[in-house]
C-alpha positions as CSV (number, residue, x, y, z in Angstrom):
1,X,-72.8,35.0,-9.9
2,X,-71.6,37.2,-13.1
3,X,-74.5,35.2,-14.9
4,X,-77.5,36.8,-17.0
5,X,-80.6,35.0,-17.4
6,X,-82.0,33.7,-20.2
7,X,-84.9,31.4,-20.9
8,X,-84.8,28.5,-23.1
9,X,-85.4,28.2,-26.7
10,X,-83.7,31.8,-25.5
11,X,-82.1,31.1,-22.0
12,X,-79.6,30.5,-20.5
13,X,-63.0,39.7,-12.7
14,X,-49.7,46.3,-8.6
15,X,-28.6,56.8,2.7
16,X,-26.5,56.1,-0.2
17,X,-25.9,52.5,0.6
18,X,-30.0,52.2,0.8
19,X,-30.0,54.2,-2.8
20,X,-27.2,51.6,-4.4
21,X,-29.6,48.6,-2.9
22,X,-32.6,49.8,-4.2
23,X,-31.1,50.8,-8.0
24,X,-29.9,47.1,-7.6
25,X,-33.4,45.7,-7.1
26,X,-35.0,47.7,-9.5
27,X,-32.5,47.0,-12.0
28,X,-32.5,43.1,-11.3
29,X,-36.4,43.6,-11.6
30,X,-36.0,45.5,-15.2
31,X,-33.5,42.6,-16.3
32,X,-36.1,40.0,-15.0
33,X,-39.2,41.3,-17.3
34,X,-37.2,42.0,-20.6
35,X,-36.3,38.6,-19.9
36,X,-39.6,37.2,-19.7
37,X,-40.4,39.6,-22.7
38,X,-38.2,38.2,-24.9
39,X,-39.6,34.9,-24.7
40,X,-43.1,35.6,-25.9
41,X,-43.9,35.3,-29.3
42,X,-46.1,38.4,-30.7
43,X,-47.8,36.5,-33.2
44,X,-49.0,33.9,-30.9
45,X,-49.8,36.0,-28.2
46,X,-52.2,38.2,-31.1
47,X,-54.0,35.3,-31.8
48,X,-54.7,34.3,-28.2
49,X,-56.2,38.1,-28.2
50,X,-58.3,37.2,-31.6
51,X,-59.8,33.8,-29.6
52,X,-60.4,35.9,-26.3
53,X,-62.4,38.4,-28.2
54,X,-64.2,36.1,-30.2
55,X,-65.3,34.6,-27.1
56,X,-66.5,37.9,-25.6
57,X,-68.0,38.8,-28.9
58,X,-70.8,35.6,-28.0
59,X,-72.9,34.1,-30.5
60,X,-72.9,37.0,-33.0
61,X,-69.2,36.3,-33.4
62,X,-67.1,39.1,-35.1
63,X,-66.3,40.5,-38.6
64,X,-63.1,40.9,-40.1
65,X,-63.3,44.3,-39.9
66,X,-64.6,44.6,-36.2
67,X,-61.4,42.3,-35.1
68,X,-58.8,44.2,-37.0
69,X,-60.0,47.4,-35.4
70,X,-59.8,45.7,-32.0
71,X,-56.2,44.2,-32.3
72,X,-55.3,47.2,-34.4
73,X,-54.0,45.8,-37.7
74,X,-54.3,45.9,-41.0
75,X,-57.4,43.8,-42.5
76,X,-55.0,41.5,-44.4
77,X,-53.4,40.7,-40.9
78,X,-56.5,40.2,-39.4
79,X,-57.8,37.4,-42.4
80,X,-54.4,35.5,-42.1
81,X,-54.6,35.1,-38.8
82,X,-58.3,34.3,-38.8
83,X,-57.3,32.1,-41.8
84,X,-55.3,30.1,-39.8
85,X,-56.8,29.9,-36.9
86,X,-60.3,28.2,-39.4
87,X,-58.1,25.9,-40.8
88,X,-57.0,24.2,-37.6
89,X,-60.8,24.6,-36.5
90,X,-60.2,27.3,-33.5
91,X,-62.2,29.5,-35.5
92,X,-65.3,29.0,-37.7
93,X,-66.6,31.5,-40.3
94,X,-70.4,31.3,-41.7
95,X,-71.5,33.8,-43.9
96,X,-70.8,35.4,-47.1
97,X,-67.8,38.1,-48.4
98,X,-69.5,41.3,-47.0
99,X,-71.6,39.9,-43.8
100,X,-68.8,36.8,-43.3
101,X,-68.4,36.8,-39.2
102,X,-65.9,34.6,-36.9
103,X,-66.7,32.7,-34.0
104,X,-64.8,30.1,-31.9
105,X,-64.2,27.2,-33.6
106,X,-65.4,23.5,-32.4
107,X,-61.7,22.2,-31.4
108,X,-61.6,24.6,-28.8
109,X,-64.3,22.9,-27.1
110,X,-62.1,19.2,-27.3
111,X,-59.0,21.3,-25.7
112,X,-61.4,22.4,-22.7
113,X,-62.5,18.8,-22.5
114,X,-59.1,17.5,-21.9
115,X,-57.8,20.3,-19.7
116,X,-60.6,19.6,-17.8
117,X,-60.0,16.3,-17.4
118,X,-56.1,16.7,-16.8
119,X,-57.2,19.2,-14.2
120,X,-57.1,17.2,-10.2
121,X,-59.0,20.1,-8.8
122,X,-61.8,19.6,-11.7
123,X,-61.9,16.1,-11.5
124,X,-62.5,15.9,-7.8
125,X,-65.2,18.7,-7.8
126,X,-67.6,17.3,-10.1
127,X,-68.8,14.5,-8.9
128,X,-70.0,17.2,-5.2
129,X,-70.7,19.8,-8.2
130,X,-73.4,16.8,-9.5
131,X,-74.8,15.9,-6.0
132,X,-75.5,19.8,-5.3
133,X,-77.1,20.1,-8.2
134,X,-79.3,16.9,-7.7
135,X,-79.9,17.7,-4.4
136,X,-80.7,21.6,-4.4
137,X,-81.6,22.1,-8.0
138,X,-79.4,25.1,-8.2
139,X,-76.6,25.7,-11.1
140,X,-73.4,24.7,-9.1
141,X,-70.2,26.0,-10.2
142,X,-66.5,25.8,-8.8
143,X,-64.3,29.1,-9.2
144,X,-61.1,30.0,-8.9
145,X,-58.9,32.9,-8.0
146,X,-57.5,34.9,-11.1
147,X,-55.3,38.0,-9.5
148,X,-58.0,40.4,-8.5
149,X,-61.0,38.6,-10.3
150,X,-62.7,34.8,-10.3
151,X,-62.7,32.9,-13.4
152,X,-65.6,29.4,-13.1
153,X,-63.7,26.8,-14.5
154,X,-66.7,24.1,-14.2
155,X,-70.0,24.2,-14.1
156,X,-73.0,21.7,-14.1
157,X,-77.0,23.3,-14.7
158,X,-79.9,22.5,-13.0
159,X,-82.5,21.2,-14.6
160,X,-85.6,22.6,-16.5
161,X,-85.7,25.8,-18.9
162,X,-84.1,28.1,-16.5
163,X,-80.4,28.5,-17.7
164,X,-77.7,31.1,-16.4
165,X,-75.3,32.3,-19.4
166,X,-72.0,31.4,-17.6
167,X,-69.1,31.0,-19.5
168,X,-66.1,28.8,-18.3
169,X,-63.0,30.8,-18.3
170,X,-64.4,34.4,-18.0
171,X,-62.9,36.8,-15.4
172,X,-65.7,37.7,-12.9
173,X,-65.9,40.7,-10.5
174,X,-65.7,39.3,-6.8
175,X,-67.6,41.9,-5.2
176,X,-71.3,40.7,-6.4
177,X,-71.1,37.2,-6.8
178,X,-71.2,34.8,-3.8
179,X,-67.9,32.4,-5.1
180,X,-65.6,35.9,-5.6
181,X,-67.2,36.7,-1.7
182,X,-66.2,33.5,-0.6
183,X,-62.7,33.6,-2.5
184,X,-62.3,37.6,-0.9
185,X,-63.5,36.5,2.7
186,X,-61.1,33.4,2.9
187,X,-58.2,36.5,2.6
188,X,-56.8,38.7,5.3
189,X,-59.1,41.7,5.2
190,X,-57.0,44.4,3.9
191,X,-55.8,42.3,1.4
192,X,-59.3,41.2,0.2
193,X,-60.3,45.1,0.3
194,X,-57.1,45.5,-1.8
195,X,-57.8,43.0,-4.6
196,X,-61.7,43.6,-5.2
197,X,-60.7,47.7,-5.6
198,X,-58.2,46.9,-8.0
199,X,-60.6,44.7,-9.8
200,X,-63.1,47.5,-9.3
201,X,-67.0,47.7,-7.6
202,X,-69.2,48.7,-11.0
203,X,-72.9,48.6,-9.9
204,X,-74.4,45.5,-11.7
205,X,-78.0,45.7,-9.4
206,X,-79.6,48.4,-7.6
207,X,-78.3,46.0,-5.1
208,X,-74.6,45.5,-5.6
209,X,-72.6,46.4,-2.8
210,X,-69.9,49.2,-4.4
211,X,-68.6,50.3,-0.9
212,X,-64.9,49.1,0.4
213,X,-66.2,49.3,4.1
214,X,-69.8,47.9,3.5
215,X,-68.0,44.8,1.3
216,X,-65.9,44.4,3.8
217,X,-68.4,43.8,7.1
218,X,-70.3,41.6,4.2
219,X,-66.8,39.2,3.8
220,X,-66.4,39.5,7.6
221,X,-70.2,38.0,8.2
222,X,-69.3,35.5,5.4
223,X,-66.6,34.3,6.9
224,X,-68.0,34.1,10.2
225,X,-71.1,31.2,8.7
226,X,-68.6,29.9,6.1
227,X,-70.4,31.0,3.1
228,X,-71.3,34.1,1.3
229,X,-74.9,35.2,-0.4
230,X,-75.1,37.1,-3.5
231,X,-78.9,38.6,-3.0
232,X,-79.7,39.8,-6.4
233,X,-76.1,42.0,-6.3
234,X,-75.0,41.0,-10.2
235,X,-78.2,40.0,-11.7
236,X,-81.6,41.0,-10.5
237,X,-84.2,38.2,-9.7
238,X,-81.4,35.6,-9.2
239,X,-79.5,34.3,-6.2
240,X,-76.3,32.8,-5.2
241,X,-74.6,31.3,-2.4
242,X,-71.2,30.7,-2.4
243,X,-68.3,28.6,0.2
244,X,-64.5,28.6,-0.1
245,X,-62.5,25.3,-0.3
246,X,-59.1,24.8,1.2
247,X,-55.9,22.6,0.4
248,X,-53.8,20.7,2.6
249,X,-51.6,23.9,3.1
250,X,-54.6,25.8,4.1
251,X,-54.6,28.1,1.5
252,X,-58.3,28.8,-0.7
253,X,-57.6,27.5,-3.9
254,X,-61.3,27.8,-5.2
255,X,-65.3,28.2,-4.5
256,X,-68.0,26.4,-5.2
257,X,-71.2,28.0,-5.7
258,X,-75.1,27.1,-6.4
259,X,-77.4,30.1,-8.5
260,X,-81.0,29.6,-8.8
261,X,-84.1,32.7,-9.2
262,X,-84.7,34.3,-6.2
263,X,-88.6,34.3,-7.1
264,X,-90.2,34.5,-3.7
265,X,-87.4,32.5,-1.9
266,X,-87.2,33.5,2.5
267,X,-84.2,34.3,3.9
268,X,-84.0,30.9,6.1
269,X,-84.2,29.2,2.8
270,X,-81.3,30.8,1.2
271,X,-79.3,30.5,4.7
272,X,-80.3,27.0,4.4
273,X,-79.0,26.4,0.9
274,X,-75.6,28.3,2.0
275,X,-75.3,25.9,4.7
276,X,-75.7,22.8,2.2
277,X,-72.8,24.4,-0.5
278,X,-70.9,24.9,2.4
279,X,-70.9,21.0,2.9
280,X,-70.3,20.5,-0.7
281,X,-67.0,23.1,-0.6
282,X,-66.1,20.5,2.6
283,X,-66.3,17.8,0.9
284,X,-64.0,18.9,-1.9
285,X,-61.9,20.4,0.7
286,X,-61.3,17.0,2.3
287,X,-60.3,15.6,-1.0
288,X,-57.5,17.8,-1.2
289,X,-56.4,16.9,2.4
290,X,-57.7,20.3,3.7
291,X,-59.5,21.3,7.1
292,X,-63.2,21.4,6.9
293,X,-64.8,24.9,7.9
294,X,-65.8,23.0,11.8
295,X,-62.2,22.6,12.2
296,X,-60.7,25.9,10.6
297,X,-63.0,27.8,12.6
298,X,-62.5,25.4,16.0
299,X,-58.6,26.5,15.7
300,X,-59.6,30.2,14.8
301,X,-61.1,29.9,18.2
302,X,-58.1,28.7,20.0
303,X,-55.5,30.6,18.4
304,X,-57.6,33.8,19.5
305,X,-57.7,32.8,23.2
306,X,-54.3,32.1,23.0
């Protein structure tokens, strides 16, 4: 999971006639993205860039001066927008003149509230996201594909003074954490290859696999038991398992995962815990009329003796 720990009061991822065709398609193509172009606004799309790096920025927030450099305008560009953006409470300043920082302001958090709650795919996932918490004691999650990467859209923590620094709506490399695995290994293999190079394979742990063919016998084992394992791959001393959840059409359409310390945790109790968020991703799955992983891999079975 792309989590760091943190303790508490500090704790908590492209012949002629052939030539005229292809100039056609290219051209069509061409007409197609100036078209898309010219209905974005630059002004809203810059302050979309201003809340996005105000949320990577984290609870030190941002000066004025650190967010004009980043969006590359003037300072007096920079203050308007941030102007703006305080007044209708998507930003918040504290501070004086000189040491005045941004951060992300509280009605952001009421617009997450409601899309979560508009969202069918949230609502049905956290009541299971609850009981796996309740039942394991692991930080469950649900994650879902974003191009190359995997973005967690909900989240509930366990209990205690253990908390993993998570945050909703952040892209995530796939190749170290056990919902990106499961997301990658519910793919066609060269296409799962394909999307975790283009999101790249950094080293986050001594233990991070950042090999094509090694990640690739890694999704191939977890698709085989339904679930994937991140083993201390994006953050050392903590573990995460990780199983894919299907809609009616049988495509993957998102994770769910459960993180937790590794501490001195066996193999067969990890395995274990895989098997149990594997239940909880069925359960979702049946919700949105899908096959559970008994049947997908019963017809898998079939369709290769046939």
């Amino acid at each position: 999971m792309a989590d760091q720990v943190a303790v508490t009061a500090s704790a908590d991822s492209a012949s002629s006639t052939d030539s005229a065709s292809s100039t056609d398609t290219a051209s069509s193509t061409d007409t197609a993205a100036e078209g898309d172009q010219r209905y974005r606004l630059r002004s809203v799309e810059r302050a979309l860039d201003a809340l996005e790096l105000l949320a990577a920025a984290g609870q030190g927030g941002m000066t004025l001066t650190e967010l004009a450099d980043r969006l590359a305008v003037a300072k007096s560009s920079a203050f308007a927008l941030l102007h703006t953006l305080a007044a209708r409470g998507y930003a918040a300043e504290s501070g004086k003149r000189l040491d005045r920082r941004y951060r992300l302001g509280i009605t952001l958090a009421k617009l997450g509230d409601a899309a979560e709650q508009q969202s069918p795919l949230v609502s049905m996932a956290m009541p299971v996201l609850e009981s796996v918490t309740d039942a394991t004691g692991l930080t469950s999650r649900l994650v879902v594909p974003d191009g190359a990467y995997a973005v967690a859209v909900a989240r509930v923590d366990a209990p205690g003074t253990v908390r993993f620094a998570s945050y909703l709506g952040a892209r995530e490399y796939p190749h170290c954490t056990s919902a990106g695995k499961a997301l990658l290994a519910a793919l066609p293999p060269e296409r799962a290859r394909t999307l975790a190079v283009e999101a790249g394979l950094p080293p986050r742990t001594p233990r991070t696999i950042t090999d094509p063919d090694a990640l690739t016998r890694d999704l191939e084992l977890s698709a085989a038991r339904g679930y994937a394992i991140d083993d201390e791959e994006d953050c050392e001393g903590v573990f995460c398992v990780g199983a894919a959840v299907y809609d009616r059409s049988g495509q993957c359409v998102a994770a769910l995962s459960g993180t937790g310390l590794k501490l001195n945790r066996p193999t067969w109790r990890v395995d274990e815990l895989g098997v149990a968020i594997r239940a909880a991703a069925d359960q979702v799955t049946l919700a949105l009329g899908g096959r559970p992983f008994a049947e997908r891999t019963a017809i898998s079975r079939e369709d290769n003796r046939g």
